[in-house]
GUZA-960011 format. One record per residue (C-alpha): residue in three letters; y, z, x. Coordinates in nm, 2 decimals, m for minus. Layout:
N
+--------+--------+--------+--------+
| residu |     c2 |     c3 |     c1 |
+--------+--------+--------+--------+
|    ALA |      Y |      Z |      X |
...
+--------+--------+--------+--------+
# end
This chain:
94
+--------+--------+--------+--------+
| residu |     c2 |     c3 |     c1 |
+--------+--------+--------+--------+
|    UNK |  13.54 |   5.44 |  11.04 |
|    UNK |  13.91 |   5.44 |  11.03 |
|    UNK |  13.95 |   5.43 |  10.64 |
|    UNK |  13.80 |   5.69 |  10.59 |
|    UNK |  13.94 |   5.91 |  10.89 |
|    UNK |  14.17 |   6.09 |  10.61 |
|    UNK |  13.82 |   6.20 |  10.44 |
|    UNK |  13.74 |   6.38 |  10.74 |
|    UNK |  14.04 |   6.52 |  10.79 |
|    UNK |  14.04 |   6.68 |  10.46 |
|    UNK |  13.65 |   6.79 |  10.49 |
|    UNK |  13.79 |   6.96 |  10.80 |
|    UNK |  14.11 |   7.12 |  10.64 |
|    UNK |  13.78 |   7.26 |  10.36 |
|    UNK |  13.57 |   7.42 |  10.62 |
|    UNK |  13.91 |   7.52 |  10.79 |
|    UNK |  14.00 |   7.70 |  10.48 |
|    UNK |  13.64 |   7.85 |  10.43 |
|    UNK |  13.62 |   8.01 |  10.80 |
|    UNK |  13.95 |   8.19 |  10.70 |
|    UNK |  13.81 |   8.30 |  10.38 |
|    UNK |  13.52 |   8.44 |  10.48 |
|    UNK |  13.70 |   8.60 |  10.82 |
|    UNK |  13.97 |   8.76 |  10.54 |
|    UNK |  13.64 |   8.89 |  10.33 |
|    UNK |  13.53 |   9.03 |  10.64 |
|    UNK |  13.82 |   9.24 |  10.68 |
|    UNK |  13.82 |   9.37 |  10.31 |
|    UNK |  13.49 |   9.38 |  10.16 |
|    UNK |  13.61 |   9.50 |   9.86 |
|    UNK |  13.76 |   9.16 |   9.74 |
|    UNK |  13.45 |   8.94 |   9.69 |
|    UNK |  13.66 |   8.62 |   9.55 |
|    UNK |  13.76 |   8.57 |   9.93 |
|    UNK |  13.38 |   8.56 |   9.97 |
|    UNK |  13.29 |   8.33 |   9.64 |
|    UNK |  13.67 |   8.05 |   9.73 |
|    UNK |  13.52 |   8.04 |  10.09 |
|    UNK |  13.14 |   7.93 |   9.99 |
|    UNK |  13.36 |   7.70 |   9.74 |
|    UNK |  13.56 |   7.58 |  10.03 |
|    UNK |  13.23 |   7.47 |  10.19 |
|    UNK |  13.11 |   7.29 |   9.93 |
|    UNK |  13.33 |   7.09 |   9.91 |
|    UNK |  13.40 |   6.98 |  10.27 |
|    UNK |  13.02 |   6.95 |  10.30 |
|    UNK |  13.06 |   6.75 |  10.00 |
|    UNK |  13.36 |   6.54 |  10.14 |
|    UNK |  13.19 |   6.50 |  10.48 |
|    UNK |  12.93 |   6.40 |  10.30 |
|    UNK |  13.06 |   6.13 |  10.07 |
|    UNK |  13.26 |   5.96 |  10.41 |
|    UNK |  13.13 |   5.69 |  10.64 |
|    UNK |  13.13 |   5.97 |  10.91 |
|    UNK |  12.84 |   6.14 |  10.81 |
|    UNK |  12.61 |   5.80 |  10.87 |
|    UNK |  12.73 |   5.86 |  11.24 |
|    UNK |  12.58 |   6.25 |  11.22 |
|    UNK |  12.33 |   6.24 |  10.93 |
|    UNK |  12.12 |   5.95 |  10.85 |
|    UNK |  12.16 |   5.81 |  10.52 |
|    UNK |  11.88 |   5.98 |  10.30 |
|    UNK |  11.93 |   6.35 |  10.39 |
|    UNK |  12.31 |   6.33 |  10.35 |
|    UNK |  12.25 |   6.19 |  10.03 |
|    UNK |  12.03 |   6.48 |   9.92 |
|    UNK |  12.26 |   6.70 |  10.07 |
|    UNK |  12.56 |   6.57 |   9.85 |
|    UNK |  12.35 |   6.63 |   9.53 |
|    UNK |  12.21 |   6.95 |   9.60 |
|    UNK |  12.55 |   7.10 |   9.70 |
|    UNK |  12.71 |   6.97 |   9.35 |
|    UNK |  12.57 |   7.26 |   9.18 |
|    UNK |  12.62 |   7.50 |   9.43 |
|    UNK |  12.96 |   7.42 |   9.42 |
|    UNK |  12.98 |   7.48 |   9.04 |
|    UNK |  12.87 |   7.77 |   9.05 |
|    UNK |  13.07 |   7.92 |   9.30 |
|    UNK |  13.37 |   7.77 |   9.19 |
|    UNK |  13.32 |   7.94 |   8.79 |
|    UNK |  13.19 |   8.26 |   9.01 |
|    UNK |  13.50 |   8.29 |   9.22 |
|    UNK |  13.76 |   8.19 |   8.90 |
|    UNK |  13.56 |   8.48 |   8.69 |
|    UNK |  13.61 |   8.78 |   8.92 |
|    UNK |  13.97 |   8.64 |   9.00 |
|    UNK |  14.10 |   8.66 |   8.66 |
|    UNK |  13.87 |   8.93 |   8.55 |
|    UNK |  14.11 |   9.21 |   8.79 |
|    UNK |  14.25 |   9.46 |   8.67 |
|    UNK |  14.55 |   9.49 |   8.93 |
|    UNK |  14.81 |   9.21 |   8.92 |
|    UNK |  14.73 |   8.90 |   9.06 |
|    UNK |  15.06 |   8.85 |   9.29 |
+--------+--------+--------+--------+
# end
């Protein structure tokens, strides 16, 4: 479980990053790529926690398997989603 203590570490720095997405889309509703980069930001540390030795400790091995491969979509399409509306503003990015 050691090795792959720097997968888990970076599946929690993902969901890290998704709760702050989603608390910023909370407080301005009218910017929905904070919504789309935080359901991004879950896929992929679902899909990190997912593909690390950890997970066999929380999920047994079928379901976190099925889990990995159902969230690959997902994650496509919230990723394209999210880079669409963010270079489809009007307003200057920075």
């Amino acid at each position: 479980l050691r090795e792959d203590l720097n997968r888990l570490v970076l599946a929690s720095l993902f969901l890290l990053i998704c709760g702050y997405h989603l608390f910023m889309f909370t407080v301005r509703r009218d910017r929905v790529e904070y919504l789309w980069f935080g359901g991004g930001a879950f896929c992929a540390g679902a899909m990190t926690f997912c593909n690390c030795a950890w997970s066999l400790e929380v999920l047994p091995a079928f379901p976190g398997y099925v889990l990995w491969m159902a969230l690959r979509p997902i994650a496509l399409i919230t990723l394209v989603t999210f880079i669409r509306i963010f270079f489809s503003r009007k307003e200057p990015i920075w």
